[in-house]
N, C-alpha and C positions, 0 to 999 in steps of 0.2 A: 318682116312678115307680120300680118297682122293675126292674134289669135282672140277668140272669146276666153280670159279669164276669170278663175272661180275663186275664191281667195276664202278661206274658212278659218276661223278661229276659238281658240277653247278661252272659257271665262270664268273668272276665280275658282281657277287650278287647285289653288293652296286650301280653301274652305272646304272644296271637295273633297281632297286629299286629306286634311287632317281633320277633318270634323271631328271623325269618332276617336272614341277612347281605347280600342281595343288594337292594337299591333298588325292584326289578321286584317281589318278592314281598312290601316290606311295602306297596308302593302297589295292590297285588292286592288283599292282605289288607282294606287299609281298605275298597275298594271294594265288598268283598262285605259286608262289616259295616256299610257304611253303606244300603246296597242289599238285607240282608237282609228286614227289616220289608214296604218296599214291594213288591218281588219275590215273596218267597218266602211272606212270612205273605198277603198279600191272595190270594194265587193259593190258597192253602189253605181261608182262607172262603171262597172264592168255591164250591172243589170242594165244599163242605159244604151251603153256605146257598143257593149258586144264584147265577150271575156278578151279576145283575137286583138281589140282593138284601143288598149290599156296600157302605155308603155309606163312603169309603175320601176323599173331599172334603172334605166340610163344615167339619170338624174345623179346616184348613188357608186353607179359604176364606170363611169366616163370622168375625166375629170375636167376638161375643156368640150362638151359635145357642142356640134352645129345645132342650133333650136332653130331654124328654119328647116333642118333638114327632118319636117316629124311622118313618119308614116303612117303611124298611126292615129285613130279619131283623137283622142284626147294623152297627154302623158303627164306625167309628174312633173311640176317644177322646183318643190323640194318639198320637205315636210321639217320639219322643227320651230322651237322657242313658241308650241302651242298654238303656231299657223300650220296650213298647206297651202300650195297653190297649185293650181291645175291649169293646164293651156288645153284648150278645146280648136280644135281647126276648125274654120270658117268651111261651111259648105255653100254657099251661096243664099240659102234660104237664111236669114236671119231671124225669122220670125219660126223657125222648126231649130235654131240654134237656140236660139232665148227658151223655147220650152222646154228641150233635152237640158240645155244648165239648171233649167228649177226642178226639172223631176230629178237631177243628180242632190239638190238639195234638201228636196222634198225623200227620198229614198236615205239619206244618210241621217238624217234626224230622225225622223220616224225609224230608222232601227235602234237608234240611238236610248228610244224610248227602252228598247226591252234589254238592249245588249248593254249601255251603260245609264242608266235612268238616275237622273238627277245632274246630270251632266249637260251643263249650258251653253251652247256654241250661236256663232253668227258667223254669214256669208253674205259676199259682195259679189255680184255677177257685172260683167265691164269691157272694155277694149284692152287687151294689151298688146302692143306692137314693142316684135324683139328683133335685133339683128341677130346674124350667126354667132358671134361672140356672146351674145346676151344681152346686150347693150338695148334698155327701155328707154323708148321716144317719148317726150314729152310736147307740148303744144308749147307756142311761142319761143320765147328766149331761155336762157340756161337756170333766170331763177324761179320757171314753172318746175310743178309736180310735176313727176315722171310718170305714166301709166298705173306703176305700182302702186307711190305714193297715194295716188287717186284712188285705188281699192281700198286701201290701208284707212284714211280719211274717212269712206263710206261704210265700213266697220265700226271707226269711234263713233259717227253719226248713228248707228242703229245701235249700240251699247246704251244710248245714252235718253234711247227714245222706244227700244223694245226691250220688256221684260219676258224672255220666252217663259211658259208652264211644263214644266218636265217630269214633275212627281203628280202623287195622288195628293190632294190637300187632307189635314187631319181635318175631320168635322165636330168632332168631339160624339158622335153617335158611335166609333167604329175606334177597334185599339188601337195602342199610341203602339208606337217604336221604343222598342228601348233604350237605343242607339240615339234616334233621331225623333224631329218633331213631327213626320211622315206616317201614312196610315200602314199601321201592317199588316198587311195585304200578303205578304207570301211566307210561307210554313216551311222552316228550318228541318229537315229530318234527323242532322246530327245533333242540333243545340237541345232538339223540340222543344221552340218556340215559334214564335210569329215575329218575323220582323218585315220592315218597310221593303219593300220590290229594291231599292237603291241598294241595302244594306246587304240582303242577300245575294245581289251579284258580285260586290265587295269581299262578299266573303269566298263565296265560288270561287272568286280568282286566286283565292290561296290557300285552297282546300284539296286534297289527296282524292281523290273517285277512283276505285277501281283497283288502287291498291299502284296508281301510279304518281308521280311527282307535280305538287299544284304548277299549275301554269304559271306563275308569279314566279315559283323559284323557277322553273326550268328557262324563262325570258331571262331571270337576272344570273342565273350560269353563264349563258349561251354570249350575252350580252359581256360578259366579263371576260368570258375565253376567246371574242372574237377579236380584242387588243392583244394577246398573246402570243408567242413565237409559236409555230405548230407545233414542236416535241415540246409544249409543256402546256399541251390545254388538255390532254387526257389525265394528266397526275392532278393538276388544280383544284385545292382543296379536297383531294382523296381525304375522308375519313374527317371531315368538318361539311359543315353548314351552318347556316343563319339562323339566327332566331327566330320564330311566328309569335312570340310573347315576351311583353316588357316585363317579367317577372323571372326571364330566363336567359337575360342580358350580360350574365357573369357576376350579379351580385353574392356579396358573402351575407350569410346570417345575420350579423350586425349593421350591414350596410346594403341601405335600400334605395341609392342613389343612382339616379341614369342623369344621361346629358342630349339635349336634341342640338343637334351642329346644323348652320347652312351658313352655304358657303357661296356666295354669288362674284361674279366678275364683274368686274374693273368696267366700268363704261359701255360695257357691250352694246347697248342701244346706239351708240352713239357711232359704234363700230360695224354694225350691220347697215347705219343708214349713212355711212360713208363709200359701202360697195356700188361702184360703177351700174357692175351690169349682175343677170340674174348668177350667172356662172360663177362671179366674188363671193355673192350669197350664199348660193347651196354652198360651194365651197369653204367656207367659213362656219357656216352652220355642221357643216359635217365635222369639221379640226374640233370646235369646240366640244362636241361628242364623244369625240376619238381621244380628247386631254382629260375630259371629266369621267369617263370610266377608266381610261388607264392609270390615272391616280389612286383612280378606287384600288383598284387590284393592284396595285405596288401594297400599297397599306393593307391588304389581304393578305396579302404574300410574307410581310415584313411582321403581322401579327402573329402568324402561321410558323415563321420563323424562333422567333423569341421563344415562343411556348415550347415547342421541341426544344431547343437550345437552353432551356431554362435560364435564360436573360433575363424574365420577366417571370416572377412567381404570381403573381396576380393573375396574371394569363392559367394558371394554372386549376384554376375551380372553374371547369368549366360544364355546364349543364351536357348532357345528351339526348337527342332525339331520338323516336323510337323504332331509329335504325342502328342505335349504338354510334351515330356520330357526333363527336364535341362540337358544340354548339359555341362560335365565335363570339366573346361579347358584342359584339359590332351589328348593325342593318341597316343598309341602306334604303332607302325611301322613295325621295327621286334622284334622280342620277342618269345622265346621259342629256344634256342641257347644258347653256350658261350657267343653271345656279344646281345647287346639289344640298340634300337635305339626308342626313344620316340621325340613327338614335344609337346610343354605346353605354357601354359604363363609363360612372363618371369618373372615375379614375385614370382613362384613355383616354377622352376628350382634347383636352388639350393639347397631347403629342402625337393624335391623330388629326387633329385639325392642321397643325404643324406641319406635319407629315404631308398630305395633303396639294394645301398653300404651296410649300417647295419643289412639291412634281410640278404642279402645273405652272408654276412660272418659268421654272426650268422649260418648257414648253409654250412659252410665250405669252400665258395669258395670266395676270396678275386678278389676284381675288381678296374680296375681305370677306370675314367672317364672324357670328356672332353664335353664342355658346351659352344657353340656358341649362343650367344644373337642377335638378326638382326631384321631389320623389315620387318613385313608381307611380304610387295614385294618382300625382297630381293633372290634372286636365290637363290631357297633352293640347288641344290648341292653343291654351292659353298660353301654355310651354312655348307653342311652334310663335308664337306671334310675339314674345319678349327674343326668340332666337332671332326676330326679323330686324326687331328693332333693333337689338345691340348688332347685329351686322349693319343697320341703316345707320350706327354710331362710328364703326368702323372705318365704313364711305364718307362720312362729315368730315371727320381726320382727314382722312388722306386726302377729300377734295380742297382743304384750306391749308395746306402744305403752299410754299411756294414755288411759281413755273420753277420745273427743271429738280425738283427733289426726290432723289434717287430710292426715296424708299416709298414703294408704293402696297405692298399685304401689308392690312393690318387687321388686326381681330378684337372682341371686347367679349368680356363674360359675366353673368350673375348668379348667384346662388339665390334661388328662392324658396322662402320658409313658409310651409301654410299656405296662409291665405294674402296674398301678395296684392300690393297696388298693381291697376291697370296697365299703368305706362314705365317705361323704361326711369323718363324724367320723376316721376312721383316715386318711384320705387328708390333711387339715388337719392333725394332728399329725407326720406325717411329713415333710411339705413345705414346713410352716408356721410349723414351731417354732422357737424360738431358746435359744441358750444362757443367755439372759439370764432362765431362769425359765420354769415352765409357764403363768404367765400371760401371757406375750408373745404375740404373734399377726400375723404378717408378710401374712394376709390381712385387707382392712380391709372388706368386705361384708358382709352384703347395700346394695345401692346404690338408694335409692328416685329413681322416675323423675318423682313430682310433688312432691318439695322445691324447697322454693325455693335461691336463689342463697347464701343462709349458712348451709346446711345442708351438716357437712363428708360428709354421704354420699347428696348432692343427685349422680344419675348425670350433667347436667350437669357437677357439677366433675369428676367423674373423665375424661370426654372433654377439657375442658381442661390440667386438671393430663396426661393423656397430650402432648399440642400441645407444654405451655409443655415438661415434659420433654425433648421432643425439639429446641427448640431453645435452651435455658437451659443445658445440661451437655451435653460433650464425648458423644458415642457410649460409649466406653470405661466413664466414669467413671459414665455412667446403669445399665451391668449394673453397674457394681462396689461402686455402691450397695447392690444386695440383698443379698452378700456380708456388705457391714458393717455391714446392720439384723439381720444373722442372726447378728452374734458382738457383744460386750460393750461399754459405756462406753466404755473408750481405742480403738476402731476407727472409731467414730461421733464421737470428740472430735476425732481425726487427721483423717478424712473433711474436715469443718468446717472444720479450721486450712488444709486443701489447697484448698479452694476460692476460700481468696481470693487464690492466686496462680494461679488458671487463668483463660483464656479460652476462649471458643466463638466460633466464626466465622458471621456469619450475612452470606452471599450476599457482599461484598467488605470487609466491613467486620468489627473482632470487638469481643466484648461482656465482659464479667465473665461467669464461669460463677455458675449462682446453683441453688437450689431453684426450684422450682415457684411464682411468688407467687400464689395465686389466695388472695382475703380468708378464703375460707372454711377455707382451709390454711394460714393465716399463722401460726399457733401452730405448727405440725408444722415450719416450718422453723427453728426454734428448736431443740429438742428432738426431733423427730422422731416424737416419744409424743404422745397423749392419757393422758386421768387415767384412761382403762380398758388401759394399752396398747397397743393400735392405732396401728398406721400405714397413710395410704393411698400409701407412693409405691411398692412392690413390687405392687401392682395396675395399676400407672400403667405400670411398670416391663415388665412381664413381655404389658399389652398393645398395647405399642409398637409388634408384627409385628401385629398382629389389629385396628386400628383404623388402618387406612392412613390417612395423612395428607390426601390430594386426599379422601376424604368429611368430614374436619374441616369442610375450606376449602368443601364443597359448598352 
């Protein structure tokens, strides 16, 4: 059957999302963006095609439906990974078909202006013909583009040739943003100030009115209890909540460190345009949804756990909100996608990331992940876009493994100090390097999270090789290790000859100070090197403050 298709898409997500600096605005941001499609595009067919005449369900509720069988004017063909598509029924008139698809586009931007303003989309209007199954016809032989592909195509073509205008431009006559480079144009009642129309609906979306719950949390509740067994989505986080500010992320007084995590899948581009027909797709787009928040809420659950159980005293400073509920270090971002972006303390990071990783492969989709460490202040995009890259270092790994290597999560992390190099690559040589040659390399990652036990970059060892660190060598002598991985031969041969007249005291008794024995590391305490060389005890070393000790023992 033939339909007129409407195919829309959202564009740099991630700019939108994490521009600003404030907690409240990118958890706005997400909420509008992920609430755009069902919101704003359905409310737009509806004004077009007639509310009656919207099937905006089926897509979500069917798992195999007939797509020829539509009775209605237009219906959903799915929504996710920052597309929709819409099939619009042919009335015979083409020429009142083609104006109802542009006033469906002309209606959802133009709301777009007020309801999420700064927000960049494009839309391809087209033929699609689907069978019952879902199966897209393409023209000629099997190696044309499918129908969809054909939309898909006339999308990059207009990314690439239209710059939509979505905000007020700053003129320099009228105040700036504070936030942003946008004119501010709308009056804050709670902040009282002025900020940019963008910023302001950013903030709205995760703001309290009236004395009821922002719209941001109650999506990301609802979102989280709808993976859950029915008798436990009324108790679900009884007496916790999320944080609205990076200042109230579970740091202690001393320690003013968070962690931005993302965590994207394994190839998925590659896996959605391997689907047949449309029904592979939405159905795929949906599992992927269905595995990325129910990981979220295992590690909800499992955080939730420890704290009462006191497993985890760290878990235990936790902030309250001013409903008197403790406040989870943990928030998520975006979440409910291929890829998934949290901010936590930095303390958690890793064994949330961890955590994570092994639900959703346990669940069949394999992720890698990258883990920027910074402080509080520091420019969370700049933050968000070192998490990209060391997840895009992550992916480099595992895609030059050989056909057929069974380990496929891998994750990479950095601490950054100050005022850091732009890039992933400049920041590793500046930090990284040693005098002992441009081939040294004092960071020993990426860390795969399904290796086994004699794999030396099995993320297991690295949690222990951190443990045995901490109590195999002296405090002292564990920093003064990096010192003398990062200078020559005679630094590392003295280091060596000193160890065998030290001790470390453990609890009354003391021991030989020694390296790290774990099997998988037993060469490195030798020589320190691999035959590429790599060390992993300045990884081990440096996250001695970021992997507290009580979740080792947890």
């Amino acid at each position: 059957m033939e339909f007129l298709g409407i195919l829309f898409d959202t564009r740099s997500i991630q700019r939108y999302i994490f521009s600003g600096n404030r907690l409240k605005t990118n958890i706005g941001a997400s909420c509008l963006v992920d609430r755009v499609f069902d919101d704003v595009l359905v409310k737009a067919l509806q004004d077009v095609y007639g509310t009656g005449e919207v099937d905006a369900a089926t897509w979500r509720e069917v798992e195999a439906p007939d797509w020829e069988a539509q009775e209605t004017a237009c219906r959903i063909g799915f929504f996710g990974g920052g597309k929709a598509l819409v099939l619009v029924k042919r009335s015979g008139d083409e020429e009142n078909d083609q104006a109802q698809a542009r006033a469906v586009v002309t209606q959802f931007t133009k709301a777009l202006l007020t309801k999420a303003p700064g927000l960049r989309t494009g839309a391809a209007i087209g033929r699609l013909r689907l069978a019952a199954d879902g199966t897209m016809a393409r023209d000629g032989n099997e190696d044309d583009a499918d129908d969809y592909a054909v939309l898909v195509r006339m999308l990059k073509e207009q990314q690439n040739t239209i710059a939509p205008v979505v905000t007020l431009p700053y003129t320099g006559l009228t105040l700036c943003c504070p936030e942003n480079d946008g004119t501010a144009a709308a009056w804050d009642a709670e902040d009282q100030r002025f900020y940019s129309w963008e910023v302001e609906m950013k903030l709205r979306a995760d703001r309290r009115r009236l004395g009821q719950t922002a719209l941001a949390e109650d999506e990301l509740l609802e979102k989280l209890r709808s993976v859950l067994p029915e008798e436990e989505r009324e108790t679900f986080l009884a007496g916790y909540a999320f944080p609205q500010e990076f200042e109230k992320l579970g740091q202690r007084e001393t320690e003013n460190d968070i962690a931005i995590v993302h965590i994207d899948g394994n190839n998925m581009g590659r896996q959605f345009q391997d689907c047949k027909t449309l029904t592979e797709y939405k159905n795929l787009s949906l599992r992927v949804r269905q595995t990325t928040i129910t990981a979220f809420a295992a590690l909800t659950k499992e955080l939730v756990q420890k704290r009462e159980t006191g497993r985890d005293s760290y878990l235990d400073t936790c902030h309250q909100n001013e409903d008197g509920d403790s406040l989870l270090p943990i928030r998520p971002i975006v979440l409910g996608g291929d890829d998934m972006t949290f901010v936590c303390a930095a303390k958690i990071a890793l064994r949330s990331a961890d955590t994570i990783m092994q639900h959703m492969k346990a669940d069949g989709i394999n992720t890698c992940a990258g883990i920027a460490i910074l402080k509080t202040a520091y420019p969370f995009f700049r933050g968000y876009q070192m998490a990209e890259q060391l997840c895009g270092a992550a992916k480099k790994k595992m895609r030059n493994l050989p056909a057929g290597d069974p380990r496929a999560c891998w994750l990479d992390f950095a601490i950054l100090h100050g005022e850091q190099a732009p890039t992933l690559e400049e920041l590793r040589a500046q930090e990284y390097g040693t005098t002992m040659g441009p081939d040294y390399r004092l960071h020993f990652g990426p860390y795969c999270v399904d290796a086994t036990e004699d794999d030396p970059h099995a993320l297991a060892n690295l949690f222990r090789g951190i443990e045995e660190m901490r109590t195999s060598l002296p405090t002292n002598k564990a920093k003064e290790l990096r010192s003398v991985l990062a200078h020559g031969r005679h630094a590392q041969t003295q280091f060596h000859a000193q160890l065998a007249y030290l001790e470390v005291r453990r609890g009354r008794t003391h021991a030989p100070a020694r390296l790290p024995q774990l099997p998988a590391w037993k060469a490195y305490a030798a020589s320190f090197w691999d035959e590429e060389h790599r060390t992993p005890y300045v990884d081990a070393i440096e996250l001695m403050d970021d992997v507290p000790e009580e979740a080792e023992n947890a």
